[in-house]
VOPAGU-2260 file (C-alpha; in pm, 1 decimal, decimal comma):
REM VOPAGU-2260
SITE   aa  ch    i         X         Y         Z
SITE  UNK   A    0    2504,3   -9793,6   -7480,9
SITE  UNK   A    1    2707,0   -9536,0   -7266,1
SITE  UNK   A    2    2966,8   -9639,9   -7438,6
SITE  UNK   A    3    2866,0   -9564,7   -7766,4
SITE  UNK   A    4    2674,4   -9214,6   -7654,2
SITE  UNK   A    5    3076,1   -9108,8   -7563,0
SITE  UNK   A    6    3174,0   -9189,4   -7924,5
SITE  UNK   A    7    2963,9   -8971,8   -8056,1
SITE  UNK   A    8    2971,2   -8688,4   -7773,7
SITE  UNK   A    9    3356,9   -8705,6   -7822,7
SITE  UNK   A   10    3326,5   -8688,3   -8244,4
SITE  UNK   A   11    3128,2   -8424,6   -8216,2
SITE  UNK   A   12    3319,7   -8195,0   -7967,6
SITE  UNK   A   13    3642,6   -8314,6   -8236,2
SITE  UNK   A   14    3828,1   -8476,6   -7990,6
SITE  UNK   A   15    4071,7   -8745,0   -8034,5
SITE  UNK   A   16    4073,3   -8991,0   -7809,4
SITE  UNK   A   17    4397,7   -8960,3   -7679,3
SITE  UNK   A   18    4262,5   -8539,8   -7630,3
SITE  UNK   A   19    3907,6   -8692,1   -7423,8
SITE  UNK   A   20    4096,9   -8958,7   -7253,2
SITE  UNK   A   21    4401,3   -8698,7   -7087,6
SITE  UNK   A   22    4471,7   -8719,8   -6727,6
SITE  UNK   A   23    4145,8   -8932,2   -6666,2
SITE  UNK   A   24    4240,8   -9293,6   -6833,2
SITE  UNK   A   25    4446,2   -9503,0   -7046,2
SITE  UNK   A   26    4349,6   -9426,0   -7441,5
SITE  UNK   A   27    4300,3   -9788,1   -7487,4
SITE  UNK   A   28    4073,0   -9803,7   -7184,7
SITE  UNK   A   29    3860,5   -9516,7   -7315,5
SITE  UNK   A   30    3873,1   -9769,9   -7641,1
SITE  UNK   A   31    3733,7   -9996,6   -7466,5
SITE  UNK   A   32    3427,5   -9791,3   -7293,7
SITE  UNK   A   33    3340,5   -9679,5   -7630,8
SITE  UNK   A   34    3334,1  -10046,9   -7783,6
SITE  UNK   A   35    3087,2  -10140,1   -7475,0
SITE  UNK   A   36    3324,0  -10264,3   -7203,2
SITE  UNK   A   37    3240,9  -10274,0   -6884,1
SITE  UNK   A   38    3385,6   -9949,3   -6698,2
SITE  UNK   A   39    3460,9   -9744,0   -6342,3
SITE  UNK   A   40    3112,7   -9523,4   -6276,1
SITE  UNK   A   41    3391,8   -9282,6   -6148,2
SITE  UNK   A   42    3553,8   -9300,9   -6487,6
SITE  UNK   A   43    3233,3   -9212,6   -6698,2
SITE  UNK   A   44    3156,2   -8932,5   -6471,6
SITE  UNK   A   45    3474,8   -8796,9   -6540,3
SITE  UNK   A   46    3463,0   -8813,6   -6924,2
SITE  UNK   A   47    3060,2   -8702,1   -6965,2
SITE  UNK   A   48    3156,1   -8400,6   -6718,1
SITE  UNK   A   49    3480,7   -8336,8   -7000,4
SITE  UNK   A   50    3206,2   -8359,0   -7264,8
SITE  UNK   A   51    2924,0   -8115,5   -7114,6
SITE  UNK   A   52    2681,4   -8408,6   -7057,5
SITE  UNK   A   53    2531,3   -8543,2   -6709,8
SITE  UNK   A   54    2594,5   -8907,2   -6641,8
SITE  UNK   A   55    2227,9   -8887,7   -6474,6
SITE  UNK   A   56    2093,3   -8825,2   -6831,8
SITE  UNK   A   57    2203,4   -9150,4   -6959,9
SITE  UNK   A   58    2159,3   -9357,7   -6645,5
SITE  UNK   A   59    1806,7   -9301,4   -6641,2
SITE  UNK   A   60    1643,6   -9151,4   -6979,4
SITE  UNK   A   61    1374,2   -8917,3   -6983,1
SITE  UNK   A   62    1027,9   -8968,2   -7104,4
SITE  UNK   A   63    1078,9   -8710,9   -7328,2
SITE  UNK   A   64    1306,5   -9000,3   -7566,6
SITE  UNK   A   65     942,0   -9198,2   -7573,9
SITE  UNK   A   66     782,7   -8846,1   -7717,4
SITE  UNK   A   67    1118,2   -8796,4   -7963,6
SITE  UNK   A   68    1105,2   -9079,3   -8108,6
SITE  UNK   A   69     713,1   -9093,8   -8197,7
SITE  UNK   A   70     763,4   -8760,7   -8345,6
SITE  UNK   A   71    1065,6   -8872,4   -8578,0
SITE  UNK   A   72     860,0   -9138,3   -8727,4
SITE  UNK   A   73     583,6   -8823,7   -8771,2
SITE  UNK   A   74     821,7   -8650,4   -8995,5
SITE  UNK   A   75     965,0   -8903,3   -9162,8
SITE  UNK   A   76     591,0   -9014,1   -9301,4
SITE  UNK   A   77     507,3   -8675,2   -9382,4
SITE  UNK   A   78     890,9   -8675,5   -9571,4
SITE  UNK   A   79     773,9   -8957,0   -9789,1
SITE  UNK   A   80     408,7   -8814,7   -9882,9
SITE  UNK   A   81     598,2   -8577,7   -9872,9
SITE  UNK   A   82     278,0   -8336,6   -9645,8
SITE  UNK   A   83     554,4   -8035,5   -9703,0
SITE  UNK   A   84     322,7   -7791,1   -9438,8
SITE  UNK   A   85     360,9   -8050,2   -9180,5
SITE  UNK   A   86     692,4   -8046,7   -9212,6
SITE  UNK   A   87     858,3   -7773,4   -9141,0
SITE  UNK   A   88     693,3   -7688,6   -8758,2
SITE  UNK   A   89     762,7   -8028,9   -8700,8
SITE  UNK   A   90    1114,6   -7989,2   -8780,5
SITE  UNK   A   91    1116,8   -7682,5   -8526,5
SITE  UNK   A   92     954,1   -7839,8   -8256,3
SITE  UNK   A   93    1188,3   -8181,5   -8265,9
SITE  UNK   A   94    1460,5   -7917,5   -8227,1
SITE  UNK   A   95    1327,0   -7781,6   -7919,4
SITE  UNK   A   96    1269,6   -8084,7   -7770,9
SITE  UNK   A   97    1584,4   -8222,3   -7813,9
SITE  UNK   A   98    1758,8   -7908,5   -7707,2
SITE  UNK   A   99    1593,7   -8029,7   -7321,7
SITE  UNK   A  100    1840,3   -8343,6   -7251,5
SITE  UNK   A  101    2107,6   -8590,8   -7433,1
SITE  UNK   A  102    1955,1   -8788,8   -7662,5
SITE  UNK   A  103    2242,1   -8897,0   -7900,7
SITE  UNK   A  104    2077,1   -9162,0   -8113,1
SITE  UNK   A  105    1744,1   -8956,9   -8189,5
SITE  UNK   A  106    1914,8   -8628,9   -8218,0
SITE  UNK   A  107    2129,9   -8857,7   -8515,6
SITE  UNK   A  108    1831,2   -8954,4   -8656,3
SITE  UNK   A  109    1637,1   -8559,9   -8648,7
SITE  UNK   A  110    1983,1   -8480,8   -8846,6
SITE  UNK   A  111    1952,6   -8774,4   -9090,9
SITE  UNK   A  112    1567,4   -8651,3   -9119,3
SITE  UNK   A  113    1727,0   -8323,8   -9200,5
SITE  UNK   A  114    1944,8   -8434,7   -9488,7
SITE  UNK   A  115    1617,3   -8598,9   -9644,5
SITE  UNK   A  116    1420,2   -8208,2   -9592,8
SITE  UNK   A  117    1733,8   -8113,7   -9808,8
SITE  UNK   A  118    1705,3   -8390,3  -10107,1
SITE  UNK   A  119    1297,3   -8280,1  -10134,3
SITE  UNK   A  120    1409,1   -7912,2  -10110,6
SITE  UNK   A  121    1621,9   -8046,9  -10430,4
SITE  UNK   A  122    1981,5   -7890,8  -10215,2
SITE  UNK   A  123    2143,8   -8154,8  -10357,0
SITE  UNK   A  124    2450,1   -8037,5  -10260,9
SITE  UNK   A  125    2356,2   -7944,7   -9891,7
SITE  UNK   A  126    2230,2   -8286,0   -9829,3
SITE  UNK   A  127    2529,3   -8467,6   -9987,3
SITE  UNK   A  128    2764,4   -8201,3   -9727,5
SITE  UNK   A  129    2517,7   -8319,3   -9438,9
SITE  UNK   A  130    2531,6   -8693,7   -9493,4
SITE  UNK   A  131    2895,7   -8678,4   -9534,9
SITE  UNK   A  132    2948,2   -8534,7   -9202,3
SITE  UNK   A  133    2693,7   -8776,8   -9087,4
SITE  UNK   A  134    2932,4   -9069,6   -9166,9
SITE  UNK   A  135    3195,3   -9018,4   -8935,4
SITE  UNK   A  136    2922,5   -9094,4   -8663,6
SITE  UNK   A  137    2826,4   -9405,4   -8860,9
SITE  UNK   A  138    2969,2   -9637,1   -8564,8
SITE  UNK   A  139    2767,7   -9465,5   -8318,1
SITE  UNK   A  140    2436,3   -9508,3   -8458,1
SITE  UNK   A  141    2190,6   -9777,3   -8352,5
SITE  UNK   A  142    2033,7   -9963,8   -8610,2
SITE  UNK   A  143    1733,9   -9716,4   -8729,7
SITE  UNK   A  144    2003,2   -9445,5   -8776,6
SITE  UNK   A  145    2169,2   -9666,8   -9041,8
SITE  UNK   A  146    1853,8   -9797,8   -9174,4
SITE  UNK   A  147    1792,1   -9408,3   -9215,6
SITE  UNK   A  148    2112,6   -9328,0   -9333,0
SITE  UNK   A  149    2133,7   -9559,9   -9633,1
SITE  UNK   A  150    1786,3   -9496,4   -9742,3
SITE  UNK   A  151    1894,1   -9124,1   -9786,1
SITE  UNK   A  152    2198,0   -9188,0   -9930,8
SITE  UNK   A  153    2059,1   -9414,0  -10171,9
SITE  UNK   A  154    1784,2   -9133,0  -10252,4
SITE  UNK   A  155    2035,9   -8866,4  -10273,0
SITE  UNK   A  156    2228,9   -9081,9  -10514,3
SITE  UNK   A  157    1916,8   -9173,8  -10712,2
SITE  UNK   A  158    1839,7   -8763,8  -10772,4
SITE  UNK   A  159    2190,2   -8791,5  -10871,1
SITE  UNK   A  160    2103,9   -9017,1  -11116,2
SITE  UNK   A  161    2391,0   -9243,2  -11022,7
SITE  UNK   A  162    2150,5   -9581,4  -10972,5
SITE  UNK   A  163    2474,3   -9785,8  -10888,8
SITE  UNK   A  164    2535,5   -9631,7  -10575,7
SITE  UNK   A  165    2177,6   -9593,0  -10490,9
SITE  UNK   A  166    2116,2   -9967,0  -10543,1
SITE  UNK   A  167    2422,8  -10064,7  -10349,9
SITE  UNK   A  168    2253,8   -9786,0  -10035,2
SITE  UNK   A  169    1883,2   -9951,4  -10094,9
SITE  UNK   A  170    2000,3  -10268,4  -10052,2
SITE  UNK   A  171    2229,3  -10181,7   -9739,7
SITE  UNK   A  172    1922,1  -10062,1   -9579,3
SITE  UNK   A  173    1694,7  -10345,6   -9664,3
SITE  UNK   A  174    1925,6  -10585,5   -9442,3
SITE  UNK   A  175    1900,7  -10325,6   -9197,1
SITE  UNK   A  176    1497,2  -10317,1   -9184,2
SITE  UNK   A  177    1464,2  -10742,0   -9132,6
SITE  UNK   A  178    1638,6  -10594,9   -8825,3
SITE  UNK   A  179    1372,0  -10374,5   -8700,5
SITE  UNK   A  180    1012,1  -10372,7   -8629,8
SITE  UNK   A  181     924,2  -10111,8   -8889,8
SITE  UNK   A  182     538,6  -10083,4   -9039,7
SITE  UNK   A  183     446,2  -10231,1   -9364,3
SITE  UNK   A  184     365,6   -9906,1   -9482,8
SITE  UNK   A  185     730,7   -9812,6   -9436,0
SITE  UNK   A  186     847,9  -10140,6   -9560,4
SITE  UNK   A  187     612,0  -10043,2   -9883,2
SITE  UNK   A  188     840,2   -9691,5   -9925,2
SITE  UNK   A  189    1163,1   -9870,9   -9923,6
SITE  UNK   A  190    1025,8  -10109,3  -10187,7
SITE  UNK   A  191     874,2   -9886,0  -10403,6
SITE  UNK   A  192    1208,3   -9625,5  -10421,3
SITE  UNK   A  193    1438,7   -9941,3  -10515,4
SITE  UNK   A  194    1216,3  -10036,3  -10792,2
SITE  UNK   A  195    1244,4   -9669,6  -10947,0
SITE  UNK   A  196    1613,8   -9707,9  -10885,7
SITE  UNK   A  197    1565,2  -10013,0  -11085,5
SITE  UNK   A  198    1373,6   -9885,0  -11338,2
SITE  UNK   A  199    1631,5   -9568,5  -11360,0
SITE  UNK   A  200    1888,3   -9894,2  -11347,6
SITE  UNK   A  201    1713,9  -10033,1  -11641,7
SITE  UNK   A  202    1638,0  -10340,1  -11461,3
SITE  UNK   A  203    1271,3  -10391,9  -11531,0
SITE  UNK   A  204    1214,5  -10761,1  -11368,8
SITE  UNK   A  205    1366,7  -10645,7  -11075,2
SITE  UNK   A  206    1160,1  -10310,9  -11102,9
SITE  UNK   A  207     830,2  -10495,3  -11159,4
SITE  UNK   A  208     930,8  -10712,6  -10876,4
SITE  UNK   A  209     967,0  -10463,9  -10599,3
SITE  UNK   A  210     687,7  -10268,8  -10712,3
SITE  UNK   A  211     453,4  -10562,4  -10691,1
SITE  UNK   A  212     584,7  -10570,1  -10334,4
SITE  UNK   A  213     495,6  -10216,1  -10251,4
SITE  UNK   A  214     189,7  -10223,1  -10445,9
SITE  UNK   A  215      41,5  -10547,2  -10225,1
SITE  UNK   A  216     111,3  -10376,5   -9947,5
SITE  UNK   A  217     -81,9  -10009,0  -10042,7
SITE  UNK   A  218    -341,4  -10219,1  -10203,7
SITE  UNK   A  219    -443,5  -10323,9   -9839,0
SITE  UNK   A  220    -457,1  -10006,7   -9684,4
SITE  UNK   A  221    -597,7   -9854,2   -9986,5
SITE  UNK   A  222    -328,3   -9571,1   -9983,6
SITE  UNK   A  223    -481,8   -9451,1  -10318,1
SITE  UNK   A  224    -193,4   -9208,7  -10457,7
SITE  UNK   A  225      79,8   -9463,8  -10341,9
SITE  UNK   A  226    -115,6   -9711,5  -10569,8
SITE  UNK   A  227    -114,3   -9508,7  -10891,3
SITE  UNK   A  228     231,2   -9459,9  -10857,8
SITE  UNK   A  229     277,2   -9852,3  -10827,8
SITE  UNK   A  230      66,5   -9911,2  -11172,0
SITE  UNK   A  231     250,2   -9587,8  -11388,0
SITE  UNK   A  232     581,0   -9784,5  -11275,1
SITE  UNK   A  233     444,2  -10133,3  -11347,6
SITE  UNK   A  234     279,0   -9981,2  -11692,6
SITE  UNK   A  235     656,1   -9815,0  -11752,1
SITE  UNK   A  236     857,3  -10126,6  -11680,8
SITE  UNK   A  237     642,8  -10349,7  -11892,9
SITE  UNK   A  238     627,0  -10121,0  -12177,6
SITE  UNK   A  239    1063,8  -10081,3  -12194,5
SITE  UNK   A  240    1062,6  -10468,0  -12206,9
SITE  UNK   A  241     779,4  -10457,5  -12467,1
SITE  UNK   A  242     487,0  -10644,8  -12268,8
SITE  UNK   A  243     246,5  -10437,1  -12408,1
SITE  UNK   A  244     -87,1  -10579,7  -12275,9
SITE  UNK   A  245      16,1  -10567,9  -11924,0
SITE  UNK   A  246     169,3  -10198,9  -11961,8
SITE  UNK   A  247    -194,7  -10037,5  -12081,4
SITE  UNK   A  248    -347,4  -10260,6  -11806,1
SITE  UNK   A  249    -139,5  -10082,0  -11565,9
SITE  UNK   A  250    -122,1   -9718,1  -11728,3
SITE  UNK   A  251    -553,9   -9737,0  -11728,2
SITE  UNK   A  252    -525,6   -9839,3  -11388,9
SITE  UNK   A  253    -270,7   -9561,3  -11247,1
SITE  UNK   A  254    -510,1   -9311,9  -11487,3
SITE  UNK   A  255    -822,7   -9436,6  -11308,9
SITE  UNK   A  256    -666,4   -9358,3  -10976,9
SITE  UNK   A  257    -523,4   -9022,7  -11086,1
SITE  UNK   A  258    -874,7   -8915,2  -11157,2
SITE  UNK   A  259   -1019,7   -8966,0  -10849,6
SITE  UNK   A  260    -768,5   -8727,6  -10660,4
SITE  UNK   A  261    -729,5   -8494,2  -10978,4
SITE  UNK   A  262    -347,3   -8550,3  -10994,8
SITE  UNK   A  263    -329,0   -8368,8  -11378,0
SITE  UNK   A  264      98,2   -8382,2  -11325,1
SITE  UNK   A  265      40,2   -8827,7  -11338,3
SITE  UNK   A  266    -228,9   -8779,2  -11593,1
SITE  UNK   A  267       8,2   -8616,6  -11837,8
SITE  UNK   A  268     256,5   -8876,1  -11764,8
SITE  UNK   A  269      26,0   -9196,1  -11842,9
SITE  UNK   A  270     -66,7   -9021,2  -12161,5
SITE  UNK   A  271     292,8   -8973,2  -12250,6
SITE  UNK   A  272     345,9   -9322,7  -12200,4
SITE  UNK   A  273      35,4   -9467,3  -12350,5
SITE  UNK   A  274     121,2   -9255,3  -12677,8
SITE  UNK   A  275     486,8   -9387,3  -12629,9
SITE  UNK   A  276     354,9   -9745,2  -12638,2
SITE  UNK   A  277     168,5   -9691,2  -12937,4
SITE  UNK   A  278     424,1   -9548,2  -13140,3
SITE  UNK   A  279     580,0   -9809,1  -13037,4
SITE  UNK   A  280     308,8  -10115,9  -13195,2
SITE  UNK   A  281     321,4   -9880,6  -13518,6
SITE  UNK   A  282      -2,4   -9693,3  -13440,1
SITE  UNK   A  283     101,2   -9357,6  -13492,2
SITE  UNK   A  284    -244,4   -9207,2  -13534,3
SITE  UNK   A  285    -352,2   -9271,6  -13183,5
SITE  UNK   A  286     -21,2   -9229,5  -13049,6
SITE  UNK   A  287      -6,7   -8854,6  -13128,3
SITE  UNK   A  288    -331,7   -8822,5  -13025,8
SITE  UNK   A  289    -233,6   -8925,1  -12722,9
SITE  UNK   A  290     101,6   -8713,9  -12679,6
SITE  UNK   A  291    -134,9   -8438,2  -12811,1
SITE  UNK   A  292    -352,6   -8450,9  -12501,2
SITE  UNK   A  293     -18,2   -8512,7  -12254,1
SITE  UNK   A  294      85,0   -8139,2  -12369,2
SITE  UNK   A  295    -257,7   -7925,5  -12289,6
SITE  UNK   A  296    -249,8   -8122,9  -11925,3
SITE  UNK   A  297      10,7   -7927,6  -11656,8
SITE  UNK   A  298     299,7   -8150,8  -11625,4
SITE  UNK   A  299     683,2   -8077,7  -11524,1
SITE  UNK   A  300     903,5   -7911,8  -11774,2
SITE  UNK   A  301    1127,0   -8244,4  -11888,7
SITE  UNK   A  302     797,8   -8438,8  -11900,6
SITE  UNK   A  303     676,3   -8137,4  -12164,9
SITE  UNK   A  304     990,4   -8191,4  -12390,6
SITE  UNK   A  305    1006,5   -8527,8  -12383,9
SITE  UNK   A  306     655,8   -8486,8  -12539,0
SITE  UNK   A  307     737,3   -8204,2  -12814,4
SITE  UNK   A  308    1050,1   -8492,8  -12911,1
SITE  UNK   A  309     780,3   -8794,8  -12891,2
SITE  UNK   A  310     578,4   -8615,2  -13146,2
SITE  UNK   A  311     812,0   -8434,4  -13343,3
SITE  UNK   A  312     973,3   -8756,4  -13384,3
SITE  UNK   A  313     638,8   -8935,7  -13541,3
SITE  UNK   A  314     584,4   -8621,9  -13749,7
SITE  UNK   A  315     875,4   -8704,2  -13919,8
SITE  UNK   A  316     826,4   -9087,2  -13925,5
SITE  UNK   A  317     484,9   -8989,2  -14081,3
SITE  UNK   A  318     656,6   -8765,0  -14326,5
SITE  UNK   A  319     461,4   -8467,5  -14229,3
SITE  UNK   A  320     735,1   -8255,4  -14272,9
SITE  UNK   A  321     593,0   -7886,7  -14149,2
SITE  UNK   A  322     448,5   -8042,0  -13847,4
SITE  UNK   A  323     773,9   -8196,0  -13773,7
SITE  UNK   A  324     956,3   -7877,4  -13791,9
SITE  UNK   A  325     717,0   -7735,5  -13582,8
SITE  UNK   A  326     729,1   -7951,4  -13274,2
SITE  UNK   A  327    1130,0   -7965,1  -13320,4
SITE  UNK   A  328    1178,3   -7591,3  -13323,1
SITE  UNK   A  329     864,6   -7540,8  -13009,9
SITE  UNK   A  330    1066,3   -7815,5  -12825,4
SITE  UNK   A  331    1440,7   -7659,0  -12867,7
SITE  UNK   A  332    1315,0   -7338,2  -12777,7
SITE  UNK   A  333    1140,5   -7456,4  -12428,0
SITE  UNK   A  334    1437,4   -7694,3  -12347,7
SITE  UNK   A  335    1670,8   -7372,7  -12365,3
SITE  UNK   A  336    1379,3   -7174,1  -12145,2
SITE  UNK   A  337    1413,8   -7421,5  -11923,0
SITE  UNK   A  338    1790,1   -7524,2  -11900,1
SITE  UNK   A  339    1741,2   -7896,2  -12020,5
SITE  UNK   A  340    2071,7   -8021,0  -12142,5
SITE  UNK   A  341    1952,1   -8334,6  -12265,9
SITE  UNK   A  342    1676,4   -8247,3  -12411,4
SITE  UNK   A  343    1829,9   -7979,7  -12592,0
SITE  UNK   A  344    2049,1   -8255,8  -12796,1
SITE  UNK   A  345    1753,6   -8437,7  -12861,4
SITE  UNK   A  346    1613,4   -8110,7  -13040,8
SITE  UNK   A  347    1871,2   -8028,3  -13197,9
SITE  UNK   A  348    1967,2   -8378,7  -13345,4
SITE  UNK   A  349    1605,7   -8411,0  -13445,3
SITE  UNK   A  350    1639,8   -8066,0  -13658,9
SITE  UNK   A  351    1951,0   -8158,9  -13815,9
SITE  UNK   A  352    1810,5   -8539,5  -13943,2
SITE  UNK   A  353    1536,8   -8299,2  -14122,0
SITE  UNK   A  354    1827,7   -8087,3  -14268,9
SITE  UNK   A  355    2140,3   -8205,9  -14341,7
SITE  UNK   A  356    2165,1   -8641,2  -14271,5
SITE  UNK   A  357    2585,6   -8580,6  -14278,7
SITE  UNK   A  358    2567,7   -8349,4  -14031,5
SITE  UNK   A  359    2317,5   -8542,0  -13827,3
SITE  UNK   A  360    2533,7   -8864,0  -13834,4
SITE  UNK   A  361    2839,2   -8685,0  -13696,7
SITE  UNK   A  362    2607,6   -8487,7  -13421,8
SITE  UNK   A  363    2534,7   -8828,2  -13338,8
SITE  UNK   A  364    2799,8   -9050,9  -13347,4
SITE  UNK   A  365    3028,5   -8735,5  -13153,9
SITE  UNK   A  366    2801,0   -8597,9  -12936,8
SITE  UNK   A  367    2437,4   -8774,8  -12837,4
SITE  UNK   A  368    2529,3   -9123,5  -12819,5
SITE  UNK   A  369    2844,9   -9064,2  -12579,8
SITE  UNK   A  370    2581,8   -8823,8  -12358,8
SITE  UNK   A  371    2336,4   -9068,0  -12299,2
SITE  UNK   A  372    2557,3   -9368,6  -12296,0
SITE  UNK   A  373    2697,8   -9193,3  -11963,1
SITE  UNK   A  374    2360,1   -9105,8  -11853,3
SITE  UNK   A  375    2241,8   -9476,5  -11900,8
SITE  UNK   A  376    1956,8   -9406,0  -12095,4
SITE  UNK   A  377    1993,2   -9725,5  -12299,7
SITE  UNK   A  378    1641,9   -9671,1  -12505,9
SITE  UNK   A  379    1766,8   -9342,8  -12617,5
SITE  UNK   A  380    2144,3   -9463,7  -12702,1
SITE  UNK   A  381    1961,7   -9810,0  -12838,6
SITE  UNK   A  382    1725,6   -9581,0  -13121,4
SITE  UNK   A  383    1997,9   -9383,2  -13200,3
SITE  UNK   A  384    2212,9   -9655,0  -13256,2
SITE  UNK   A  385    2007,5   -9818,6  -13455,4
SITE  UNK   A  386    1958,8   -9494,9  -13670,3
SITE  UNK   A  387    2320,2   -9451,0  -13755,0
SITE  UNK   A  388    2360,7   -9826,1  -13837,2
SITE  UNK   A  389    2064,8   -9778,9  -14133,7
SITE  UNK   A  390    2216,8   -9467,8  -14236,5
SITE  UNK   A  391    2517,8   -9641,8  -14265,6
SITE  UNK   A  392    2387,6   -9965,7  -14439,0
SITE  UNK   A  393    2204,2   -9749,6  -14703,4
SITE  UNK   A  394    2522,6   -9588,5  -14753,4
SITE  UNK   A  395    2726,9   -9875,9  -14794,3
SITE  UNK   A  396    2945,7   -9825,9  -14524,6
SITE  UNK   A  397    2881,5  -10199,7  -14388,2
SITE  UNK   A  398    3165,0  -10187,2  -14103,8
SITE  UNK   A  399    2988,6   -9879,5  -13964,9
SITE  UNK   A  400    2665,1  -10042,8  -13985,0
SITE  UNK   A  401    2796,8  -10344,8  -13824,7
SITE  UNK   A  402    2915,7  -10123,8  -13549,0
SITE  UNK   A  403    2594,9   -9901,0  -13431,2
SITE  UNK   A  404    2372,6  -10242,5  -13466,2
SITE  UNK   A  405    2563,8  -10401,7  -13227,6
SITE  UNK   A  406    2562,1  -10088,8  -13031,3
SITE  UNK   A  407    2215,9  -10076,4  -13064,7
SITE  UNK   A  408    2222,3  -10449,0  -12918,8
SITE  UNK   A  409    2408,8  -10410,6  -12646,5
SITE  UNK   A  410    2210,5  -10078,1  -12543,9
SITE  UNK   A  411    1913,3  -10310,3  -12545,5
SITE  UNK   A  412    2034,9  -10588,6  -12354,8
SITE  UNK   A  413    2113,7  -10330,9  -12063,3
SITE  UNK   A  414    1750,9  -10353,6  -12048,7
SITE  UNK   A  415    1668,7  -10623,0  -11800,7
């Protein structure tokens, strides 16, 4: 353990080892402290006195580590509800605490804890700079640290939207947590974030898999807002690989919940995707009505456009022209309000299909399908497919056809 508290003493004072090791030892002998070797007391006094820290400190540990470490487990819980007024005077008192002795392995962790205050501030940037820096101490952490660190990593890259790298950080950190005696409620947060990297992944069986996992576990300590979000994942998964039945079981169950704890941001969400799902089956009636009562409920600002597109998109299937129109030109103007790339292509394809089909083809085929083919949003690249490959067939043009339905295929069998 001494050993591995001089690592990361020396990396963070950005010494080399050759620089921490002058006129007191051999570098390789300093090598070999750090890598848990048996070692001269005189020796380690020496190098902790080089490094500002008391040998006494790690010899015998304070009670104050018991305190630290009950603390970090405080804020990481109220990081994952995330309790945001908790959070911050716990952050500041942690500090303080830490400030009163060496304590290498929790002061890691209160720094990985950090990174994850970033990634819910949405400083995307700040916590991708912190975890970075974070790495080069990677050898020196003990085995929550890493646990920590991947799960962070894997969240930052999942806000990222880059699910490949999240999934390869998840998984990283669910060999790390067989390793530690961790609470199922914990175990239940790891489970649930991989299945929405999953579902962002466009695996759905491995989606509905982990989140059956989470949800058993909030099921028994009736963690009601943990189990909504379980069902509105379940009821998403199952309706993207068209199991309808079990979908509305799930949605009805997640709304249920939502109502009890007046979550109206969840509400609009299940009524998005119930009206979804029954566009979906063909019954566009009660589908609108449904994406109808998703808009006049408070939601987030892409949840509100991807409504506006929903239904300006069955207006037109409907051939209620005006209405169309309508949503399309409501919908392009809140998307450019509110900065929202890809929902501004959406809008704007959708206008020119109702003006000009040339035009729309070209928009498509140049510009929407290569968008969301790099964003992996295989339903969207799968319908537009699809589109261009009728267009095409009506038109003849049987290679091109022959083309965006296998595009449209292939799209579809990314969903797992």
């Amino acid at each position: 353990m001494i050993g591995k508290r001089i690592r990361y003493y020396r990396k963070r004072a950005g010494l080399t080892l050759e620089q921490l090791a002058e006129g007191i030892c051999s570098i390789s002998y300093l090598s070999k402290i750090e890598n848990g070797e048996k070692s001269s007391e005189e020796i380690i006094k020496l190098l902790c006195k080089r490094l500002g820290i008391t040998y006494e400190e790690h010899i015998n540990p304070q009670t104050l580590s018991v305190e630290a470490e009950k603390k970090l487990m405080e804020l990481y819980n109220y990081l994952n509800e995330p309790n945001l007024d908790k959070v911050i005077p716990l952050l500041k008192y942690i500090h303080q605490q830490l400030e009163k002795g060496s304590f290498p392995q929790y002061q890691m962790r209160y720094e990985l804890l950090h990174a994850k205050w970033l990634i819910v501030q949405d400083n995307l940037i700040g916590a991708e700079s912190e975890l970075k820096r974070l790495s080069s101490f990677y050898d020196t952490m003990d085995n929550y640290s890493k646990y920590f660190y991947h799960v962070f990593k894997g969240c930052l890259f999942f806000h990222m939207s880059d699910s490949k790298n999240a999934l390869v950080n998840y998984q990283r950190a669910e060999k790390w947590l067989s390793k530690l005696e961790m609470k199922e409620r914990e175990k239940a947060e790891l489970y649930y974030e991989i299945a929405c990297t999953y579902e962002q992944y466009y695996h759905m069986n491995s989606c509905i898999n982990y989140t059956n996992r989470a949800l058993e576990i909030y099921n028994k300590e009736y963690h009601l807002k943990k189990i909504s979000n379980c069902h509105l994942l379940l009821g998403i998964a199952n309706r993207k690989s068209l199991n309808f039945n079990a979908a509305e079981y799930h949605f009805k169950q997640a709304l249920k919940f939502t109502e009890v704890y007046d979550d109206q941001e969840k509400s609009s969400i299940i009524y998005y995707n119930l009206g979804l799902m029954h566009n979906e089956q063909g019954h566009t009636n009660d589908g609108i009505e449904l994406i109808k009562k998703c808009l006049h409920i408070p939601s987030t600002h892409e949840n509100h456009a991807y409504a506006l597109f929903e239904l300006g998109k069955v207006y037109l299937f409907n051939n209620q022209l005006s209405k169309a129109k309508k949503a399309a030109n409501e919908g392009l103007l809140f998307a450019r309000n509110h900065h929202l790339d890809s929902h501004i292509l959406l809008f704007q394809a959708l206008e020119l299909k109702m003006e000009e089909e040339e035009a729309y083809y070209a928009f498509v085929h140049h510009q929407v399908i290569p968008y969301f083919k790099k964003k992996r949003r295989w339903d969207i690249v799968a319908n537009f497919a699809e589109d261009l490959a009728d267009i095409a067939y009506k038109d003849r043009k049987y290679k091109n056809a022959s083309l965006y339905y296998r595009t449209a295929n292939e799209a579809r069998k990314n969903i797992k």
